[in-house]
C-alpha positions as CSV (number, residue, x, y, z in Angstrom):
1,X,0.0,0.0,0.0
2,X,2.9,2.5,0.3
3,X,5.7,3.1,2.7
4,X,4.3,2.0,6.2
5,X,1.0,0.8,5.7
6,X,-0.3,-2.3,4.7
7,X,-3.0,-3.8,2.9
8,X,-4.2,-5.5,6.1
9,X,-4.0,-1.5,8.2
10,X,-6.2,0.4,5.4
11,X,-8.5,-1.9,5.7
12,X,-9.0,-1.8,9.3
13,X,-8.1,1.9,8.7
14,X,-11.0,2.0,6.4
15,X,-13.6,-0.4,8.4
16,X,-13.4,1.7,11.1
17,X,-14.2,5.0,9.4
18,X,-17.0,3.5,7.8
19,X,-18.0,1.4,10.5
20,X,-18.5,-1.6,8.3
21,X,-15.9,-4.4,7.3
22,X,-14.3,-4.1,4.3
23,X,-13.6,-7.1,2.2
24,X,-10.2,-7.9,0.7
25,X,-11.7,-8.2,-2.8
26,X,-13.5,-4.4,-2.6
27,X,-10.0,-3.2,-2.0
28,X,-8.6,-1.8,-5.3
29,X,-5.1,-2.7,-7.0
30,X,-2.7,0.0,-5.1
31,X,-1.5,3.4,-6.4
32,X,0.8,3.7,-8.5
33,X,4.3,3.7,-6.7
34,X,5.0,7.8,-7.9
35,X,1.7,8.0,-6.0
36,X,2.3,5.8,-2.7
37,X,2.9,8.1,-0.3
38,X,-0.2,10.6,-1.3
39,X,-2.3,7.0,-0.6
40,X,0.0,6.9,2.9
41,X,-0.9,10.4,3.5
42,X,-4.4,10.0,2.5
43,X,-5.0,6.9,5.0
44,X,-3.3,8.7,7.8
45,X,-5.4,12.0,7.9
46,X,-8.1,9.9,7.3
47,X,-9.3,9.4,10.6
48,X,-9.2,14.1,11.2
49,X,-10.8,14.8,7.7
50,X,-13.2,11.7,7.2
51,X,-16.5,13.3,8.5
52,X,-17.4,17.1,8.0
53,X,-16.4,19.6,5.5
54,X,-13.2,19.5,3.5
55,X,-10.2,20.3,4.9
56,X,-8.8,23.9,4.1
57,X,-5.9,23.1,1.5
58,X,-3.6,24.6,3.8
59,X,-4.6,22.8,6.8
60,X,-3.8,19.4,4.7
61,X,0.0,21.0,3.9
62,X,0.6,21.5,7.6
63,X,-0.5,18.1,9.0
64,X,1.4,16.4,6.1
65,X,4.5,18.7,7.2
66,X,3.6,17.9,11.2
67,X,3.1,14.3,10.6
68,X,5.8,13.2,7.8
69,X,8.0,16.7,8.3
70,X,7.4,17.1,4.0
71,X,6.0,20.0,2.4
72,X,3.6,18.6,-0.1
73,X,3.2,19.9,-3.7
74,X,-0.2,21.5,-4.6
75,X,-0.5,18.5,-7.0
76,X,-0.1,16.3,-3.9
77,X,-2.8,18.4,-2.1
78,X,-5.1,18.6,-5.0
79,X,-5.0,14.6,-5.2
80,X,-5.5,14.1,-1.3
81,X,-8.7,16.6,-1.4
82,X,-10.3,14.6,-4.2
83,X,-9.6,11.5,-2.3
84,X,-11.5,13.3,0.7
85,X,-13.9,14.2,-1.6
86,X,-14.7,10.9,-2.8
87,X,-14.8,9.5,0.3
88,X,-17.2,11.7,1.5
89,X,-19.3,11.1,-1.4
90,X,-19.1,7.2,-0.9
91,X,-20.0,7.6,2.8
92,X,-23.3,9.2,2.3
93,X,-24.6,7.3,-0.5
94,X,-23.7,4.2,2.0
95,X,-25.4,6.4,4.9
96,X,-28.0,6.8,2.7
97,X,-28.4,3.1,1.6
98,X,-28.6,2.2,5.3
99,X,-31.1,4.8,5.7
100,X,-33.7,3.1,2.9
101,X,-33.2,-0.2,4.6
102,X,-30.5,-2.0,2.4
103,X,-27.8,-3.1,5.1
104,X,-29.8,-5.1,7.7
Protein backbone atom coordinates (compact mmCIF):
# COMPACT_ATOMS: atom_id res chain seq x y z
CA UNK A 1 0.00 0.00 0.00
CA UNK A 2 2.86 2.53 0.29
CA UNK A 3 5.72 3.10 2.74
CA UNK A 4 4.32 2.04 6.18
CA UNK A 5 0.99 0.80 5.65
CA UNK A 6 -0.26 -2.32 4.73
CA UNK A 7 -3.00 -3.78 2.86
CA UNK A 8 -4.23 -5.53 6.06
CA UNK A 9 -3.99 -1.48 8.20
CA UNK A 10 -6.18 0.35 5.35
CA UNK A 11 -8.48 -1.90 5.67
CA UNK A 12 -9.01 -1.81 9.34
CA UNK A 13 -8.10 1.87 8.70
CA UNK A 14 -10.97 2.02 6.35
CA UNK A 15 -13.63 -0.43 8.37
CA UNK A 16 -13.35 1.73 11.11
CA UNK A 17 -14.20 4.99 9.35
CA UNK A 18 -16.98 3.47 7.75
CA UNK A 19 -18.02 1.44 10.53
CA UNK A 20 -18.50 -1.63 8.34
CA UNK A 21 -15.90 -4.43 7.31
CA UNK A 22 -14.34 -4.09 4.31
CA UNK A 23 -13.64 -7.15 2.21
CA UNK A 24 -10.17 -7.90 0.69
CA UNK A 25 -11.70 -8.23 -2.79
CA UNK A 26 -13.50 -4.39 -2.62
CA UNK A 27 -10.04 -3.18 -2.04
CA UNK A 28 -8.62 -1.81 -5.29
CA UNK A 29 -5.13 -2.71 -6.97
CA UNK A 30 -2.66 0.03 -5.13
CA UNK A 31 -1.46 3.38 -6.44
CA UNK A 32 0.83 3.73 -8.55
CA UNK A 33 4.28 3.67 -6.71
CA UNK A 34 4.98 7.82 -7.89
CA UNK A 35 1.66 8.03 -6.00
CA UNK A 36 2.33 5.75 -2.68
CA UNK A 37 2.93 8.10 -0.32
CA UNK A 38 -0.17 10.55 -1.33
CA UNK A 39 -2.34 7.04 -0.59
CA UNK A 40 -0.04 6.87 2.91
CA UNK A 41 -0.88 10.38 3.48
CA UNK A 42 -4.35 10.00 2.50
CA UNK A 43 -5.02 6.89 4.97
CA UNK A 44 -3.31 8.66 7.83
CA UNK A 45 -5.37 12.00 7.89
CA UNK A 46 -8.07 9.85 7.28
CA UNK A 47 -9.26 9.38 10.63
CA UNK A 48 -9.16 14.05 11.24
CA UNK A 49 -10.82 14.77 7.66
CA UNK A 50 -13.22 11.72 7.19
CA UNK A 51 -16.51 13.31 8.47
CA UNK A 52 -17.41 17.05 8.04
CA UNK A 53 -16.36 19.60 5.50
CA UNK A 54 -13.22 19.46 3.52
CA UNK A 55 -10.20 20.34 4.91
CA UNK A 56 -8.79 23.87 4.09
CA UNK A 57 -5.90 23.15 1.48
CA UNK A 58 -3.56 24.61 3.81
CA UNK A 59 -4.61 22.78 6.83
CA UNK A 60 -3.81 19.44 4.73
CA UNK A 61 0.03 21.01 3.86
CA UNK A 62 0.60 21.46 7.63
CA UNK A 63 -0.50 18.15 9.01
CA UNK A 64 1.37 16.35 6.12
CA UNK A 65 4.50 18.68 7.24
CA UNK A 66 3.61 17.94 11.18
CA UNK A 67 3.11 14.30 10.64
CA UNK A 68 5.76 13.17 7.80
CA UNK A 69 7.97 16.73 8.35
CA UNK A 70 7.40 17.12 4.00
CA UNK A 71 6.05 20.01 2.37
CA UNK A 72 3.57 18.63 -0.08
CA UNK A 73 3.21 19.94 -3.66
CA UNK A 74 -0.16 21.49 -4.59
CA UNK A 75 -0.53 18.53 -7.01
CA UNK A 76 -0.08 16.25 -3.92
CA UNK A 77 -2.82 18.41 -2.09
CA UNK A 78 -5.10 18.55 -5.02
CA UNK A 79 -5.03 14.64 -5.17
CA UNK A 80 -5.52 14.10 -1.31
CA UNK A 81 -8.70 16.55 -1.42
CA UNK A 82 -10.25 14.60 -4.25
CA UNK A 83 -9.65 11.47 -2.34
CA UNK A 84 -11.45 13.28 0.70
CA UNK A 85 -13.94 14.24 -1.59
CA UNK A 86 -14.70 10.87 -2.76
CA UNK A 87 -14.80 9.50 0.32
CA UNK A 88 -17.17 11.71 1.50
CA UNK A 89 -19.25 11.09 -1.44
CA UNK A 90 -19.14 7.25 -0.89
CA UNK A 91 -20.00 7.56 2.83
CA UNK A 92 -23.29 9.23 2.30
CA UNK A 93 -24.59 7.32 -0.51
CA UNK A 94 -23.67 4.19 2.04
CA UNK A 95 -25.45 6.41 4.87
CA UNK A 96 -28.00 6.82 2.66
CA UNK A 97 -28.44 3.12 1.59
CA UNK A 98 -28.61 2.16 5.32
CA UNK A 99 -31.14 4.82 5.70
CA UNK A 100 -33.70 3.06 2.88
CA UNK A 101 -33.15 -0.23 4.59
CA UNK A 102 -30.53 -1.96 2.38
CA UNK A 103 -27.76 -3.14 5.09
CA UNK A 104 -29.81 -5.06 7.73
Amino acid sequence: MGPGITRAAALRQMAKATGRKIAETETPAPPPSCLAHVWSWFMALLPLHAAGVLPRPASIAADIEARFGLPPTGFEIALLLDLFALWQRKAAMHNKDKENGKYQ
